[in-house]
ZAMARGU-4260 file (C-alpha; in steps of 0.2 Angstrom, whole numbers, plus 5000, padded with zeros to 4 digits):
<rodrens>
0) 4952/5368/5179 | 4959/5383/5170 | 4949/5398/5168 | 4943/5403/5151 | 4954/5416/5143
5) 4948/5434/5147 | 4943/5445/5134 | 4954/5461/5137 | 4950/5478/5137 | 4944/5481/5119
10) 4941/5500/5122 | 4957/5503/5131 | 4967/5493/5118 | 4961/5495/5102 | 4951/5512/5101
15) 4965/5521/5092 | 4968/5503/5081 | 4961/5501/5060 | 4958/5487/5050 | 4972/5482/5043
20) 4973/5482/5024 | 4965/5465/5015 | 4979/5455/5008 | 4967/5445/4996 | 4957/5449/4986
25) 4945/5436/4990 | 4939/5436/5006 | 4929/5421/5014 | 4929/5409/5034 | 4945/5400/5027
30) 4953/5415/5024 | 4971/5416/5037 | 4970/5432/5046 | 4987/5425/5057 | 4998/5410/5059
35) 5006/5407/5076 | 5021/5395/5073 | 5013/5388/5059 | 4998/5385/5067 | 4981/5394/5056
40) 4969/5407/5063 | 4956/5411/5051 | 4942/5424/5047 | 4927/5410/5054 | 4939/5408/5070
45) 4937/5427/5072 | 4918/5428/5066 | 4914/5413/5079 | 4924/5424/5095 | 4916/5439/5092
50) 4896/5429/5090 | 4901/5421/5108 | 4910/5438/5117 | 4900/5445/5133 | 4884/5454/5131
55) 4893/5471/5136 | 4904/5466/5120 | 4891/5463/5107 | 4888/5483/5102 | 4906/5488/5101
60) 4911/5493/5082 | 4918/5479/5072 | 4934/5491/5068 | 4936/5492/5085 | 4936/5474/5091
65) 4944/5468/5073 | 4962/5467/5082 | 4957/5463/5098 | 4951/5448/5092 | 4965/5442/5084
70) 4977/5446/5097 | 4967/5436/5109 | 4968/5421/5098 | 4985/5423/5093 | 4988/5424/5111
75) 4979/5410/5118 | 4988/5400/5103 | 5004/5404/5108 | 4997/5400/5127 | 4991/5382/5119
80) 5005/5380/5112 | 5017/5381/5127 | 5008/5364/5134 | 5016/5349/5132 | 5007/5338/5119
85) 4997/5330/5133 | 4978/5337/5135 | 4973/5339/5153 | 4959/5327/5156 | 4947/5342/5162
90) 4950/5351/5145 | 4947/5336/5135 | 4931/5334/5145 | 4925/5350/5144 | 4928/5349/5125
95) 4917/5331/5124 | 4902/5341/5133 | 4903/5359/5121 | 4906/5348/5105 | 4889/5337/5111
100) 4880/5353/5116 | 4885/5364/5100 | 4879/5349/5089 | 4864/5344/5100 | 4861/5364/5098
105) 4863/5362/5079 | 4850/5347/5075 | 4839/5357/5086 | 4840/5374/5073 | 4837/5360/5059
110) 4821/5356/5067 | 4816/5372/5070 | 4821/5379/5054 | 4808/5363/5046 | 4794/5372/5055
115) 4784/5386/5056 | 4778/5390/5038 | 4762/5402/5035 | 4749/5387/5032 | 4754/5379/5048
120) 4755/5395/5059 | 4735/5397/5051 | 4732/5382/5055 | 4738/5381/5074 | 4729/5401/5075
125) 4712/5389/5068 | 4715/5376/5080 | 4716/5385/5097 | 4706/5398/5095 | 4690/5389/5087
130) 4672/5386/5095 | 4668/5403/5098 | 4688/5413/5098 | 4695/5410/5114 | 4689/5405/5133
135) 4672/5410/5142 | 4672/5426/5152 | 4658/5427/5166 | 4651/5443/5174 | 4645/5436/5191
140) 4638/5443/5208 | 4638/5437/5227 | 4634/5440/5243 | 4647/5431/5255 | 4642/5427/5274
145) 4649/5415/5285 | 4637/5402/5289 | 4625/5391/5279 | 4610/5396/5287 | 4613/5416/5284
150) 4615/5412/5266 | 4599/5400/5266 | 4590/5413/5274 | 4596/5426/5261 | 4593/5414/5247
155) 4575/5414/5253 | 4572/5431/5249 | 4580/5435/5236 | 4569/5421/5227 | 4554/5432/5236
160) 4559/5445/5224 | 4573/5456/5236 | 4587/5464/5223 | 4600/5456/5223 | 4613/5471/5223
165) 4603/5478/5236 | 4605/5464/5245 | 4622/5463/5247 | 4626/5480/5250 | 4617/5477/5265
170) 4622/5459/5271 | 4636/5452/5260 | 4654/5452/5269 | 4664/5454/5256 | 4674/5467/5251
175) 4663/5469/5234 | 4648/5471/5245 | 4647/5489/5246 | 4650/5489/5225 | 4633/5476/5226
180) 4641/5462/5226 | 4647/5463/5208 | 4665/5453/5204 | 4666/5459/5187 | 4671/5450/5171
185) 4682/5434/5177 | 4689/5418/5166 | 4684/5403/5168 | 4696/5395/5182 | 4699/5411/5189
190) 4690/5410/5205 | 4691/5394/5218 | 4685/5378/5210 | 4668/5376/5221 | 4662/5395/5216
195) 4669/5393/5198 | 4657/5374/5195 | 4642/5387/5204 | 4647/5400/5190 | 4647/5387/5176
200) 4631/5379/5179 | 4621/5396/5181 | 4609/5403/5164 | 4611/5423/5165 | 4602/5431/5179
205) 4600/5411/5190 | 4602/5413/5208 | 4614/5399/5215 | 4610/5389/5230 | 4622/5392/5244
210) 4637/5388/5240 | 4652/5385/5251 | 4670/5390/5250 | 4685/5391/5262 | 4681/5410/5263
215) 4663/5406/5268 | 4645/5405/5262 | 4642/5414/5243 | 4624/5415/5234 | 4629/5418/5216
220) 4620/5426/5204 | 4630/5428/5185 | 4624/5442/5174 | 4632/5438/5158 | 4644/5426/5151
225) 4651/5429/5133 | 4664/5422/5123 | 4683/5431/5122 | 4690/5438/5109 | 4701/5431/5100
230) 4719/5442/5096 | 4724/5445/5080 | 4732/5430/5069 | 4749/5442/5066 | 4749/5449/5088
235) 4752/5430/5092 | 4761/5423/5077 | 4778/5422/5084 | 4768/5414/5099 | 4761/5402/5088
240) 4777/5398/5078 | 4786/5397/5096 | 4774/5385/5103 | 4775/5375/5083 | 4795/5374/5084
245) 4792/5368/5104 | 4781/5355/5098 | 4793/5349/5085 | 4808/5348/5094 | 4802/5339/5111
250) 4794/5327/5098 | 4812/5325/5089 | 4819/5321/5106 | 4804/5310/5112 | 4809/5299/5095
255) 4826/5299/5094 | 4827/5292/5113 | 4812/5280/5111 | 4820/5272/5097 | 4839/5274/5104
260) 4850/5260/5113 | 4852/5268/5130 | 4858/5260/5145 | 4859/5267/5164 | 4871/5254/5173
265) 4867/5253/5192 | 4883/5262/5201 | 4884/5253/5219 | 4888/5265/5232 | 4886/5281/5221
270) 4882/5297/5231 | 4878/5311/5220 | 4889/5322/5232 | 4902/5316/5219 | 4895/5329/5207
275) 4906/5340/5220 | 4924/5334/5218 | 4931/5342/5203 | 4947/5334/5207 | 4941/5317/5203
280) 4945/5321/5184 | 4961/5329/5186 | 4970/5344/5180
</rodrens>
């Protein structure tokens, strides 16, 4: 296939190049900026380059990329022009595929754009930060050994009245043994799933049973558990309205291919290698 037509060298070209003066005195997207053979270029041809120009492109002055532009179109007219009337079958391809993604991109936008207004940004804040603002925090303890006897045996006197901080300076084998076994403030799900249940069924200052993980035998003790706080409605509005337009538009796809006549004919023999062999559609 062709390549795309590569944007020259603005900087090198056109740096010493002005504006040239308007020739109407109303300016709009259909206004012609050039004709090639007869053929129109207009100001929304030029408007609609420069938007899809490389990133490295984006922050050059418009006086300086106004003629480049143009040239570029006038030359990739002229180089259009020089075809036969025949379009190669992987250009009219290709133009199937960007007209379906540019108007698949635009009745996305108009989804999006339907979306998002100050009642319903409240109301999704409202909605997942409610009971409490935000998830339960824990501030737990443990003394880690490796087998179950040690930790039954330490469970014993610890419920004879032995500190627990103590304790596990002492006996515990993990590396927050020395600080007394204290873990600091965790969320919930944040530690394995057989210590984090331990956690969750624990009043503040309960001693767990033993309990096992794969790194060995804990006795738990949680200190405290509070609720967090919730952010700010405005530090997590463009979150919110994100997460809002996400919604939206998977539901307007969800829809629209629920309710559309789609088929999927069975290819006998079809080996997605195919994918591979851009010569199948020509030049």
């Amino acid at each position: 296939m062709p390549k795309r037509f590569t944007f020259m060298s603005v900087i090198a070209i056109c740096s010493a190049l002005a504006l040239p003066a308007a020739a109407e005195s109303v300016v709009d997207a259909d206004t012609v900026v050039a004709r090639v053979n007869g053929e129109d270029i207009t100001l929304a041809h030029m408007i609609i380059a420069r938007a899809t120009l490389p990133e490295q492109y984006q922050q050059v002055p418009a006086d300086v990329l106004y003629n480049a532009i143009l040239d570029q179109l006038i030359q990739q007219t002229a180089l259009m022009q020089s075809r036969d009337a025949e379009v190669p079958d992987q250009v009219r391809v290709s133009l199937e595929n960007e007209r379906r993604s540019l108007l698949a991109a635009a009745a996305i936008e108009t989804v999006m754009t339907g979306v998002g207004s100050d009642e319903e940004i409240r109301a999704a804040y409202d909605a997942k930060y409610a009971d409490g603002f935000g998830e339960t925090e824990y501030d737990a303890s443990h003394i880690l050994v490796e087998t179950e006897e040690e930790a039954q045996a330490i469970k014993a006197e610890l419920d004879g009245g032995a500190d627990f901080a103590e304790t596990a300076k002492a006996k515990s084998t993990g590396p927050s043994g020395p600080n007394g076994g204290n873990l600091g403030w965790f969320a919930d799900g944040a530690m394995v799933a057989e210590f984090q249940a331990a956690v969750n069924a624990l009043a503040a200052g309960e001693i767990s049973d033993p309990v096992q993980t794969q790194f060995g035998w804990h006795i738990i003790v949680l200190n405290e558990s509070r609720k967090k706080t919730a952010p700010e409605l405005d530090v997590v509005r463009n979150e919110l309205l994100q997460k809002l337009r996400q919604d939206a538009v998977e539901a307007r796809i969800e829809d629209l291919t629920r309710n559309a006549d789609i088929e999927r004919p069975v290819i006998d023999d079809l080996n997605p290698e195919i994918l591979l062999d851009l010569g199948l559609v020509g030049n």
